[in-house]
C-alpha positions as CSV (number, residue, x, y, z in Angstrom):
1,X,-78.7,-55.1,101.6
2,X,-76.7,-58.1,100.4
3,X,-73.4,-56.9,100.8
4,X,-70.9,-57.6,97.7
5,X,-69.5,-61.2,96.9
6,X,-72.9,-63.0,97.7
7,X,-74.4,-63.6,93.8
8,X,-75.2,-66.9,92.1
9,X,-72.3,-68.5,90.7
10,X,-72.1,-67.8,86.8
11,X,-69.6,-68.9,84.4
12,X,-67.4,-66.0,83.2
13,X,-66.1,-65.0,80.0
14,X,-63.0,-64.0,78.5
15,X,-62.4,-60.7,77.3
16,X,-63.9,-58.8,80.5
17,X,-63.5,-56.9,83.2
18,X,-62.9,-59.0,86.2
19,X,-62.3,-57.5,89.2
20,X,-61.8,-53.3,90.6
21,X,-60.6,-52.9,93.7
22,X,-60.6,-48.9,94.6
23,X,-59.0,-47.2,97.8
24,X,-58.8,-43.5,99.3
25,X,-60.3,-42.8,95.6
26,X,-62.5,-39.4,96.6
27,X,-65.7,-41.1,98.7
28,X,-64.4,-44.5,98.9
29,X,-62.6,-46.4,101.3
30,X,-62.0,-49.5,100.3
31,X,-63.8,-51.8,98.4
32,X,-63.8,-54.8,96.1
33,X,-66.0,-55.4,93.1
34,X,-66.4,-58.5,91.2
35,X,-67.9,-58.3,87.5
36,X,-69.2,-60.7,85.4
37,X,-70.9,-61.0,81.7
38,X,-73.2,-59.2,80.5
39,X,-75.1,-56.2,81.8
40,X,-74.2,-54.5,84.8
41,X,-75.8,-51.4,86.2
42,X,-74.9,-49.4,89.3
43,X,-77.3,-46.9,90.8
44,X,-77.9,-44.6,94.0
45,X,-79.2,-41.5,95.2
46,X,-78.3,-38.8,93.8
47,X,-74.8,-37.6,95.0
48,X,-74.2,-41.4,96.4
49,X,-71.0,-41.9,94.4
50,X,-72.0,-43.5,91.2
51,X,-69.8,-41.9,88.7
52,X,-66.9,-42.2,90.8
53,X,-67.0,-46.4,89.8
54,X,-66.7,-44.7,86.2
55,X,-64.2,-42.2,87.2
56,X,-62.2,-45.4,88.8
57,X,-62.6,-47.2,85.7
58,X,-61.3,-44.6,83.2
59,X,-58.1,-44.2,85.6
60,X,-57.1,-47.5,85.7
61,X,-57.4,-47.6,82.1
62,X,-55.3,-44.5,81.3
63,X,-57.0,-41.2,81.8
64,X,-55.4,-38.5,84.0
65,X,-56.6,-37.5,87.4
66,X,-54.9,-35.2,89.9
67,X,-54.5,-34.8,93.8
68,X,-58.3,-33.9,94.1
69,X,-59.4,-37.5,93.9
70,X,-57.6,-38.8,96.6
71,X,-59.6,-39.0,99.8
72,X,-59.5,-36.6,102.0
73,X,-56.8,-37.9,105.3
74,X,-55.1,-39.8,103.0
75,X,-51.6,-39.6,100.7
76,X,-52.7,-41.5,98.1
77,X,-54.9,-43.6,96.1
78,X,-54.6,-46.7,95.0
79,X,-56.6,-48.5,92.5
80,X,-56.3,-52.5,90.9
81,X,-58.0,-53.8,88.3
82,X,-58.3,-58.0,86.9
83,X,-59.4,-58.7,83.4
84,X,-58.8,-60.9,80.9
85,X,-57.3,-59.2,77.8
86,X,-57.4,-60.1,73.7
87,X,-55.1,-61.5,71.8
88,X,-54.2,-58.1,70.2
89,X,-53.7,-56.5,73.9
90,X,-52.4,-59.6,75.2
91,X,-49.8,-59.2,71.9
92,X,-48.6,-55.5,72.7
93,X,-47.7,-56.4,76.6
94,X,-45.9,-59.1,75.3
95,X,-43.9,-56.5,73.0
96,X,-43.0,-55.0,76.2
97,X,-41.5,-57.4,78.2
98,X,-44.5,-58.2,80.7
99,X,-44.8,-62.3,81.1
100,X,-48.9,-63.0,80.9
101,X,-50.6,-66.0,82.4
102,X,-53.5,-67.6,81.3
103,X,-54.4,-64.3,79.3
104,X,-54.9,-62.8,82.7
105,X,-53.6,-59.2,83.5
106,X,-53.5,-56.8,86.6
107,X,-53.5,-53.2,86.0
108,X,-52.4,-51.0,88.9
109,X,-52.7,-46.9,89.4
110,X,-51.2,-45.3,92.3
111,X,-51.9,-41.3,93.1
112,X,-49.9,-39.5,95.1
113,X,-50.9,-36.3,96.9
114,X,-48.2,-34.5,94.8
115,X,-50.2,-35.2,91.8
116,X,-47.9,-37.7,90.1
117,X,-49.5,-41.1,89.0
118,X,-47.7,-44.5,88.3
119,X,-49.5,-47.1,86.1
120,X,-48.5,-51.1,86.1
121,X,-49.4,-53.9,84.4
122,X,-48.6,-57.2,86.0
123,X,-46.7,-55.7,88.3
124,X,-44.2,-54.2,85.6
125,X,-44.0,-50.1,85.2
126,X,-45.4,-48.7,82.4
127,X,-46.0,-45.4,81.0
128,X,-49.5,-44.3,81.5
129,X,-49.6,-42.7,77.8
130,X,-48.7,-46.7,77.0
131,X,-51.1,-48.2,79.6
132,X,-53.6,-46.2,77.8
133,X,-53.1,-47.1,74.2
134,X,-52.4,-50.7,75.1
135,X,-56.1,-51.1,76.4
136,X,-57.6,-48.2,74.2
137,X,-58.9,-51.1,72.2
138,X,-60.5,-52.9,74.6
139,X,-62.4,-50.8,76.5
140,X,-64.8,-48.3,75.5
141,X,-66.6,-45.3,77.5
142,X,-69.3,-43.5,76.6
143,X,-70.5,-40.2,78.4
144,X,-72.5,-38.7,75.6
145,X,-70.7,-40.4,72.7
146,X,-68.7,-37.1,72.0
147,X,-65.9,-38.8,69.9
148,X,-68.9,-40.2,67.5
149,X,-69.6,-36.2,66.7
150,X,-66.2,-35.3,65.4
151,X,-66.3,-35.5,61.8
152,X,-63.0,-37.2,61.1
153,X,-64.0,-40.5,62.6
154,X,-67.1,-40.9,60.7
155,X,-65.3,-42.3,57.4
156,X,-63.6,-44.7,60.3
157,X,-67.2,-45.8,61.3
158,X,-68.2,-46.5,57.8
159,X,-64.8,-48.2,57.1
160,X,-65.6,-50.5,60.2
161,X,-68.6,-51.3,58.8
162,X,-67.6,-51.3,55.2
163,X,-64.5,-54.1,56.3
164,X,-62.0,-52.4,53.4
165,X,-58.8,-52.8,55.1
166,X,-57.4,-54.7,52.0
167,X,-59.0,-52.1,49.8
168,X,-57.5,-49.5,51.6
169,X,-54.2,-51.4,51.8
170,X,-54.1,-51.6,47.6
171,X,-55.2,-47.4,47.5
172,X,-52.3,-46.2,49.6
173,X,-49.7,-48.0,47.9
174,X,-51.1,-46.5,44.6
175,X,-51.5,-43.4,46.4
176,X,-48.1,-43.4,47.5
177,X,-46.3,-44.2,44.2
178,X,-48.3,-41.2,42.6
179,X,-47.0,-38.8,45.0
180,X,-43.7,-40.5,44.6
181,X,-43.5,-39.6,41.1
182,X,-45.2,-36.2,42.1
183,X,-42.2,-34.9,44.4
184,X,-39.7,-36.7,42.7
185,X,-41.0,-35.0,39.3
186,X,-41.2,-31.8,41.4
187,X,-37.7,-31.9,42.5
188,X,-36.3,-32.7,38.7
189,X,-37.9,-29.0,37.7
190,X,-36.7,-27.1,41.0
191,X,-33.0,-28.9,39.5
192,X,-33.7,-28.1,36.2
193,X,-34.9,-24.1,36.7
194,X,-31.9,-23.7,38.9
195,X,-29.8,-25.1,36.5
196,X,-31.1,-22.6,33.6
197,X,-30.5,-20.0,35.8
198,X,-26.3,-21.2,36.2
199,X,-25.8,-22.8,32.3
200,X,-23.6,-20.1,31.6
201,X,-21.4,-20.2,34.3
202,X,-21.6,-24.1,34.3
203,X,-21.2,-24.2,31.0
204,X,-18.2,-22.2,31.5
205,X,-16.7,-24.2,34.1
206,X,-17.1,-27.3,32.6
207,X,-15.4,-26.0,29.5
208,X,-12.5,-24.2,31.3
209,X,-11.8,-27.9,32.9
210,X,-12.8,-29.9,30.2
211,X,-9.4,-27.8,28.6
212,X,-7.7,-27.9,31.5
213,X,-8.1,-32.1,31.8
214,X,-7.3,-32.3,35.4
215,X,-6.3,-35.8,36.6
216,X,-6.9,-37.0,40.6
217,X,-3.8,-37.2,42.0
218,X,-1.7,-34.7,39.9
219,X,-0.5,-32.5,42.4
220,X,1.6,-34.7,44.0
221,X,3.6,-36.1,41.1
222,X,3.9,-32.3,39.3
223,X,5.4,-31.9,42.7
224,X,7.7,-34.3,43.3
225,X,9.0,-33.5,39.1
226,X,9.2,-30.1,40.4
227,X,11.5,-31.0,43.2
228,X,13.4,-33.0,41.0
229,X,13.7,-30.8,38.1
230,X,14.9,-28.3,40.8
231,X,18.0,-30.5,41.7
232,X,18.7,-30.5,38.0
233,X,22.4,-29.6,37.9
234,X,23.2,-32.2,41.2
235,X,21.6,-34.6,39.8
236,X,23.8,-34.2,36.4
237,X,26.5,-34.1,38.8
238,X,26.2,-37.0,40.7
239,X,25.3,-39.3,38.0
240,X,28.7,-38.1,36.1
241,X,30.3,-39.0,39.3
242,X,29.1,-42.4,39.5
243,X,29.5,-43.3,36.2
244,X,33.0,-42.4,36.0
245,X,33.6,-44.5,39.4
246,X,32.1,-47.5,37.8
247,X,32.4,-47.3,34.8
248,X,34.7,-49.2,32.0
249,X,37.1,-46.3,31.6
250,X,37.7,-46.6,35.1
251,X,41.2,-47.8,36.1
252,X,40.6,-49.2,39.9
253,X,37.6,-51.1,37.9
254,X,40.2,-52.1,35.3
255,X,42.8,-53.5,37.6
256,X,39.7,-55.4,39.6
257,X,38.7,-57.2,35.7
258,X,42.7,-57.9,35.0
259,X,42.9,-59.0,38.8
260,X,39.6,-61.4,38.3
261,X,41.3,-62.3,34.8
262,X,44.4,-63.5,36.8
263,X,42.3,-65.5,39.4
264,X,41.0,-67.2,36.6
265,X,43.9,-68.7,35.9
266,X,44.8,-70.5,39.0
267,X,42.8,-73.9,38.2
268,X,40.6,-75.1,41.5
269,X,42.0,-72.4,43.5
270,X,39.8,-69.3,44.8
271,X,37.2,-70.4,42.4
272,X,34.4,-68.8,45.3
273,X,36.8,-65.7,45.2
274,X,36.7,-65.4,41.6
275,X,33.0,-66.1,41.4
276,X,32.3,-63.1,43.6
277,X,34.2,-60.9,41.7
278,X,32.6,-62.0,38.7
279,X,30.0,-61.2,40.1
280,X,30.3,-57.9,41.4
281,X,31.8,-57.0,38.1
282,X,28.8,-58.0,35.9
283,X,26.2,-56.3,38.7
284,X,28.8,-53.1,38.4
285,X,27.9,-53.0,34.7
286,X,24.4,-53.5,35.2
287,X,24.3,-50.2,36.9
288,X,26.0,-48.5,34.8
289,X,23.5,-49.2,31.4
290,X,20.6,-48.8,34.1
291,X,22.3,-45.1,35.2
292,X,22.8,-44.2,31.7
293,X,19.0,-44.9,30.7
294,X,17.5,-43.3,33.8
295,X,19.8,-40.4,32.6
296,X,18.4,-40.5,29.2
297,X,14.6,-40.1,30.3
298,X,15.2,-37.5,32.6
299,X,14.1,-34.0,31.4
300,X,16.4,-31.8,33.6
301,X,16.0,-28.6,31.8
302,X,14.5,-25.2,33.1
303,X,11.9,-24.9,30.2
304,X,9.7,-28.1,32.1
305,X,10.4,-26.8,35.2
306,X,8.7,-24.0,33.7
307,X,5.9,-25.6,32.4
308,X,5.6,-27.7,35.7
309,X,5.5,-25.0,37.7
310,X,2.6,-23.0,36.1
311,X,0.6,-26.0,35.8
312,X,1.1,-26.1,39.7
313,X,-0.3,-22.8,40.2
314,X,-3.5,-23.2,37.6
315,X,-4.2,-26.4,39.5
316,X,-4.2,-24.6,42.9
317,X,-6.2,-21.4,41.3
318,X,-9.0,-23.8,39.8
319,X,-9.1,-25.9,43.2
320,X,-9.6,-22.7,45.1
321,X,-12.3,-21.6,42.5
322,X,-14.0,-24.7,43.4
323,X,-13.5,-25.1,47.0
324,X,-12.0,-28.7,46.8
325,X,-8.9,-30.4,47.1
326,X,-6.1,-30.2,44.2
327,X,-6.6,-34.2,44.0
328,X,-10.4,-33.9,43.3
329,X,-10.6,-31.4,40.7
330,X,-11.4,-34.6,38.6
331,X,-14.5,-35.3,40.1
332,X,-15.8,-32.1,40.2
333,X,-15.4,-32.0,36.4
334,X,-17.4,-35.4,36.1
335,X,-20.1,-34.2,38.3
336,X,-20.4,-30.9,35.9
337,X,-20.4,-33.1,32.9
338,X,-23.1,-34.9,35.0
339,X,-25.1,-31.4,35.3
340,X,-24.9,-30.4,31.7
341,X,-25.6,-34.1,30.4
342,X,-29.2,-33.9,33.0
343,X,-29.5,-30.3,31.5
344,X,-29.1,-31.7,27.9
345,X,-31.5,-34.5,28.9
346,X,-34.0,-32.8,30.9
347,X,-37.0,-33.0,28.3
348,X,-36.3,-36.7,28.1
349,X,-36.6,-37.3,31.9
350,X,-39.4,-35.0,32.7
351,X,-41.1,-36.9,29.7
352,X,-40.6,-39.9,31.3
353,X,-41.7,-39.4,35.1
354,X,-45.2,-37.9,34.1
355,X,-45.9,-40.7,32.1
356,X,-45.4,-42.8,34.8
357,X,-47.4,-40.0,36.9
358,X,-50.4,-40.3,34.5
359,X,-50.1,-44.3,35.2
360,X,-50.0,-43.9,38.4
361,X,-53.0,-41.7,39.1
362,X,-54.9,-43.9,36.9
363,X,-54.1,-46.5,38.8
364,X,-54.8,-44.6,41.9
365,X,-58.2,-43.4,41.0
366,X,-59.0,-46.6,39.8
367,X,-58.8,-48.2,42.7
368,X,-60.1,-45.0,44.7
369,X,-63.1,-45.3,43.1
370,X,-64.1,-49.0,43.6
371,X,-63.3,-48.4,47.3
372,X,-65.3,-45.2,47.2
373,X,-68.2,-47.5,45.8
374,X,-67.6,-49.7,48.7
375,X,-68.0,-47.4,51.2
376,X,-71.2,-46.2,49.8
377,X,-72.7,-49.4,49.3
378,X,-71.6,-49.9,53.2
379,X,-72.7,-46.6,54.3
380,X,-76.5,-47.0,52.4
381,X,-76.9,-50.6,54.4
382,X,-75.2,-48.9,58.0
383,X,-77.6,-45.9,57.3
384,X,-80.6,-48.2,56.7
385,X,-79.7,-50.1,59.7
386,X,-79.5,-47.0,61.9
387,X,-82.7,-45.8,60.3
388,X,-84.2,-49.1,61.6
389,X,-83.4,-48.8,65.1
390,X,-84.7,-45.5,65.7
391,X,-88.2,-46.4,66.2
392,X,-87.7,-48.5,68.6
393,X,-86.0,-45.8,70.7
394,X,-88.8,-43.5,70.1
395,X,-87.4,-41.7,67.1
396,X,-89.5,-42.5,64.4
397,X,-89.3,-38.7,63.0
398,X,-85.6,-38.4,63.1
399,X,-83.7,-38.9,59.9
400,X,-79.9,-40.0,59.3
401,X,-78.0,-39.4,55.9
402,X,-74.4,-40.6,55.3
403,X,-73.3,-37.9,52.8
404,X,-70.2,-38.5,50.5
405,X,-68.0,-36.1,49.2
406,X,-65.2,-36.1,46.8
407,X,-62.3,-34.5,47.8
408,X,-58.1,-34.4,47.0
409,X,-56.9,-37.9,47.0
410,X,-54.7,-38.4,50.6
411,X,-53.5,-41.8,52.1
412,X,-57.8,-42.4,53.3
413,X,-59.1,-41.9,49.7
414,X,-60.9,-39.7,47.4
415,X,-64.0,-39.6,50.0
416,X,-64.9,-37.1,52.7
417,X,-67.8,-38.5,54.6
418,X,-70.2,-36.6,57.6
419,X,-73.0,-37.8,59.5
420,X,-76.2,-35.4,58.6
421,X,-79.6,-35.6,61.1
422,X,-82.5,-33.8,61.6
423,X,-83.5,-35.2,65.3
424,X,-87.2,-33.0,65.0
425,X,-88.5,-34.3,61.7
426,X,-88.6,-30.9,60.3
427,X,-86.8,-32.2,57.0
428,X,-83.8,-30.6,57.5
429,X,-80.9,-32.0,58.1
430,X,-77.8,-30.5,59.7
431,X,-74.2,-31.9,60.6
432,X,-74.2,-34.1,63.5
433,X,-70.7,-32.2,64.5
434,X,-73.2,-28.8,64.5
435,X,-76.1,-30.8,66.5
436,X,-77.0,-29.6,70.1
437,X,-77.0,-32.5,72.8
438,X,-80.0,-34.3,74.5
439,X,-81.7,-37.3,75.1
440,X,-82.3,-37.8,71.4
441,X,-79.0,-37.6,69.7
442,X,-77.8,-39.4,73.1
443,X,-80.5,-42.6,71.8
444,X,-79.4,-41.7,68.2
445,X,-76.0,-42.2,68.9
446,X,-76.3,-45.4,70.9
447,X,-78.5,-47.1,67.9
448,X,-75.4,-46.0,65.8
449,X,-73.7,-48.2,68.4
450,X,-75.6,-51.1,68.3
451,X,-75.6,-51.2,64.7
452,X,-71.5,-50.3,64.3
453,X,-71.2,-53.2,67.4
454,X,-72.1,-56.0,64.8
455,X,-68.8,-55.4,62.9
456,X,-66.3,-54.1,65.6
457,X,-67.5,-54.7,69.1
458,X,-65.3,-53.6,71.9
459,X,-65.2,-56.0,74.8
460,X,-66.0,-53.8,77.4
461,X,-68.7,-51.0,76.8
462,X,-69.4,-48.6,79.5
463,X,-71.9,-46.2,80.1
464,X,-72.2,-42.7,81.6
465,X,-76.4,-41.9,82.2
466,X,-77.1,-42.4,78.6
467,X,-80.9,-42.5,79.9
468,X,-80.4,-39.0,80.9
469,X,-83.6,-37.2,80.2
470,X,-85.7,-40.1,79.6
471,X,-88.6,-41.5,81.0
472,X,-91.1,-44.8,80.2
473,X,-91.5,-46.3,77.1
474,X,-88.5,-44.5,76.3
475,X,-86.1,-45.6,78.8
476,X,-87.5,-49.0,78.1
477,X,-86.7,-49.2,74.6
478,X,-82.9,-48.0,75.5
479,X,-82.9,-51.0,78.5
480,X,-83.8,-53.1,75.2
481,X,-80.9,-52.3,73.0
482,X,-78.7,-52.3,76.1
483,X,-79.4,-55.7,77.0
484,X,-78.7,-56.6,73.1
485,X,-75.5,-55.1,73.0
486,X,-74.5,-57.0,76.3
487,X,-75.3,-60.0,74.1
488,X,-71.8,-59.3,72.8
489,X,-69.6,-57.1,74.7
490,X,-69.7,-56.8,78.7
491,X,-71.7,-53.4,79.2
492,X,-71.4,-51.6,82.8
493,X,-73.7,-48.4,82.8
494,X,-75.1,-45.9,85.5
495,X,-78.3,-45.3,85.4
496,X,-81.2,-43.3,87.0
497,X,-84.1,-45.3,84.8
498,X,-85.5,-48.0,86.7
499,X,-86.5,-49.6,83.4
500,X,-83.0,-50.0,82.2
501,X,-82.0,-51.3,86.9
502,X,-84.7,-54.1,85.7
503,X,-83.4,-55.6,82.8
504,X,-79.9,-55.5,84.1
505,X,-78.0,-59.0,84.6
506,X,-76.2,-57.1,87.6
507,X,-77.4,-54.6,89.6
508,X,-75.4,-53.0,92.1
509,X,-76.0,-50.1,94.7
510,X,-73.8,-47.0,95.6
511,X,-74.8,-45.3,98.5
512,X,-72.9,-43.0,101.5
513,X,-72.7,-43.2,105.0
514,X,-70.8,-42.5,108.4
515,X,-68.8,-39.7,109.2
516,X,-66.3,-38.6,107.4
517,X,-68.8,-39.4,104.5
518,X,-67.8,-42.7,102.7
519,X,-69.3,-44.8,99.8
520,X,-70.1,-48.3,99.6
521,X,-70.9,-50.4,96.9
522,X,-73.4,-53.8,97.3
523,X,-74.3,-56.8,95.0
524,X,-77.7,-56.6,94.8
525,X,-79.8,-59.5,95.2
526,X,-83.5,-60.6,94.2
527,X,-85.2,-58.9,97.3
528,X,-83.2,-55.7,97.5
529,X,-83.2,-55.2,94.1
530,X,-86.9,-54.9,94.3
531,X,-86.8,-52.6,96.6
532,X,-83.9,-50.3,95.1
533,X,-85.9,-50.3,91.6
534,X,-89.3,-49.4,93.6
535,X,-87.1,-46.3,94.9
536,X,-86.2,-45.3,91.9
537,X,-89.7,-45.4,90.4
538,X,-91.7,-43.6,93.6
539,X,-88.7,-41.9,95.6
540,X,-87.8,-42.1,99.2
541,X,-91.5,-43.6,100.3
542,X,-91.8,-47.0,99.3
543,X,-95.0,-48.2,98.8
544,X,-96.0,-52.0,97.8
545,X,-97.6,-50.7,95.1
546,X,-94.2,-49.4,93.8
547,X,-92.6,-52.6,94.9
548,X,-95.4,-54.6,92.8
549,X,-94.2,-52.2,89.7
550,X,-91.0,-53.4,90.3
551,X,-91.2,-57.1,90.0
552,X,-93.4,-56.6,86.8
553,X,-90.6,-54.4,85.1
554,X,-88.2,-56.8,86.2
555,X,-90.6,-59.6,85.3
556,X,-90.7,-58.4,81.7
């Protein structure tokens, strides 16, 4: 065996998985592997430890795993994995604070025996809910391409294929504004029936205030008239008292004009004396016009106290039948002349928003359909296409069928779309949600791979025994459209099938050993490889003739 690290130097590319270094991870100890482009392949005995590389590789890229994986002794597992990310991965760490260089990142899981797990990139915590979304995008595992069977993705593989994103884009808006006007419609009648239900009483009201003619800020001034009015007669009182103290009749203000007379008389002598006086005198008189208008506009008698006082109490009684402040009885009588007005012009309104509903369902069909066309356009080449590969992978009697279906417009369009097969040729064909698995709806699903990778091809594809159940010619064909598929993306796979070992790029071997029982994982080179791939065509005894078999599959 050539133990790991020894391989030809080849150039790597971005947008791959680098390096995984896995330890105390349930058979393993330690070790380091080193990827590269193209197609990898690990295999091993049965029970060697092959799916735990794939049980390593869906950790570190977000999936749950609890204290049962950590190996047995120790407290916990940790696991580190290099690659080089896309721009749209590289984008979203970026949103988070992490610094990148060189496009490089290091992802980090740590298990404790507890069961907690902590996930890092670069070093940096991160959420492992976060972890996995970031790199969701990036790398893609396939067991027995269960999340292809659920029926709500297959109008997401068509609309891959399809590239409508800007079609879409134009339906939702449309799609949105008609439900817009929908709800906002909807609400207008709830109003409007509610409102029937009250005219009456709002009627009423409005009227009773509309009479009443209530005025923000009343209250207060009724109540400082009301205080007044109150002091009535010491008020008449007291402004009889001042004006007789200053005014004409008044004999200390008479001997103060006869005294200011006298002054006058003295020629430059207490002219600032005489000026003062003056000057009081002429201010004195002042007041006394300005005490005897004030007088005149005051209404001091008990009938307006009267009158102020009930309008007091109706104010108080209507703000109590409102629940609102005195002060804002005002507005509630605007926003009831707002209700009857809407009442009044309900017709015109509702008139209004369904025109601009029937608009905008127009609209929204419209461009619901041509994006419906589209899609079935797309979905008649991605079906031919499918169609296509499946003799190749020995399924020349199956039969694919994208059926379309119209349904109630939501934000993904008018279209409900399911996968239909018949896997046995017997012409009928069921839903692939409602379709047992095997080894041919595991081929049919990876030539709906290969086909769907032409448009949207994850970097990094793995592989979980997708030849399970195959044999020869069969096996063979899936090793074919493997290798194609690695022409794009960096594929990693497990595999049993010798055929599919031989055509790898990378060929690594899993086996166990010592005590306690521990994987390892090796390189492969030309010469072990030969012999690994003769084992897995003949078993334990390994015959040249096997060995001979080997170097021709490998040969091909």
């Amino acid at each position: 065996m050539v133990k790991y690290g020894q391989r030809p130097c080849q150039k790597r590319f971005g947008k791959m998985i680098l390096t995984l270094t896995i330890q105390n991870f349930v058979l393993i100890s330690r070790v380091c592997i080193n990827f590269d482009r193209g197609f990898s392949v690990f295999s091993g005995e049965t029970g060697a430890g092959k799916s735990i590389i794939l049980d390593a590789l869906g950790f570190i890229f977000g999936e749950r795993a609890d204290s049962s994986f950590i190996k047995r002794g120790s407290d916990s597992a940790v696991l580190v994995c290099e690659l080089e990310a896309t721009e749209e991965v590289l984008s979203l760490v970026k949103q988070q604070g992490i610094q990148v260089t060189e496009g490089t990142l290091l992802i980090k899981r740590i298990l404790q025996k507890e069961g907690s797990s902590k996930a890092f990139i670069n070093d940096l915590p991160i959420s492992v809910g976060l972890l996995k979304k970031i790199l969701g995008e990036m790398v893609e595992f396939h067991g027995q391409f269960d999340h292809l069977m659920d029926p709500s993705l297959h109008l997401k593989i068509v609309d891959q294929f399809a590239q409508v994103e800007d079609l879409k884009l134009g339906f939702r808006n449309a799609f949105l504004s008609w439900k817009e006007f929908k709800e906002e419609l909807e609400t207008l009648e709830q109003k409007y029936h509610q409102f029937l239900k009250d005219q009456e009483y709002f009627a009423h009201l409005y009227e009773e205030l509309k009479k009443f003619s209530p005025r923000n800020g009343e209250e207060e001034l009724l109540t400082k008239e009301k205080h007044l009015l109150q002091q009535g007669e010491k008020i008449y009182q007291t402004i009889e008292l001042v004006a007789h103290a200053i005014g004409q009749r008044n004999e200390s203000v008479d001997k103060i004009r006869r005294a200011h007379k006298s002054l006058g008389k003295l020629e430059n002598m207490f002219t600032d004396v005489s000026l003062w006086i003056g000057e009081a005198l002429d201010k004195l008189a002042l007041a006394e016009d300005k005490l005897e208008e004030d007088a005149l506009k005051l209404d001091l008698n008990p009938k307006r106290l009267n009158e102020v006082e009930d309008r007091l109490l109706e104010i108080r009684s209507l703000a109590r039948k409102h629940n609102c402040p005195p002060d804002q009885l005002e507005n509630v009588y605007e926003d009831l002349k707002q209700k009857i007005q809407m009442i009044q012009n309900i017709d015109e309104n509702v008139s209004e928003l369904k025109e601009k509903i029937i608009t905008s369902e127009k609209e929204m069909l419209e461009k619901g359909s041509y994006l419906s066309k589209k899609r079935q356009e797309a979905a008649s080449k991605l079906q031919n296409l499918i169609l296509a590969e499946l003799p190749s992978l020995k399924l020349e009697k199956s039969d694919l069928q994208i059926r379309f279906q119209t349904k109630e417009p939501t934000l993904e369009g008018l279209d409900h779309v399911e996968f239909l097969v018949d896997l046995n040729g017997t012409g009928q064909l069921s839903s692939l949600s409602k379709t047992a698995s095997g080894g041919e709806l595991s081929r049919l699903m990876l030539a709906l791979k290969i086909v769907i990778a032409k448009t949207e091809i994850s970097p990094v594809v793995i592989f979980d025994e997708i030849d399970s159940g195959m044999g020869g010619a069969t096996a063979a064909a899936v090793a074919t459209r493997l290798k194609g598929l690695s022409e794009s993306s960096q594929v990693i796979a497990v595999t049993h099938s010798p055929q599919i070992a031989a055509i790898a790029d990378h060929h690594y071997f899993v086996e166990k050993s010592g005590d306690p029982v521990s994987s390892n994982i090796c390189l492969l080179n030309e010469d072990t490889r030969i012999i690994e791939i003769a084992r897995m065509l003949s078993g334990d005894e390994i015959s040249e003739e096997a060995k001979n078999a080997a170097r021709k599959l490998m040969a091909n």
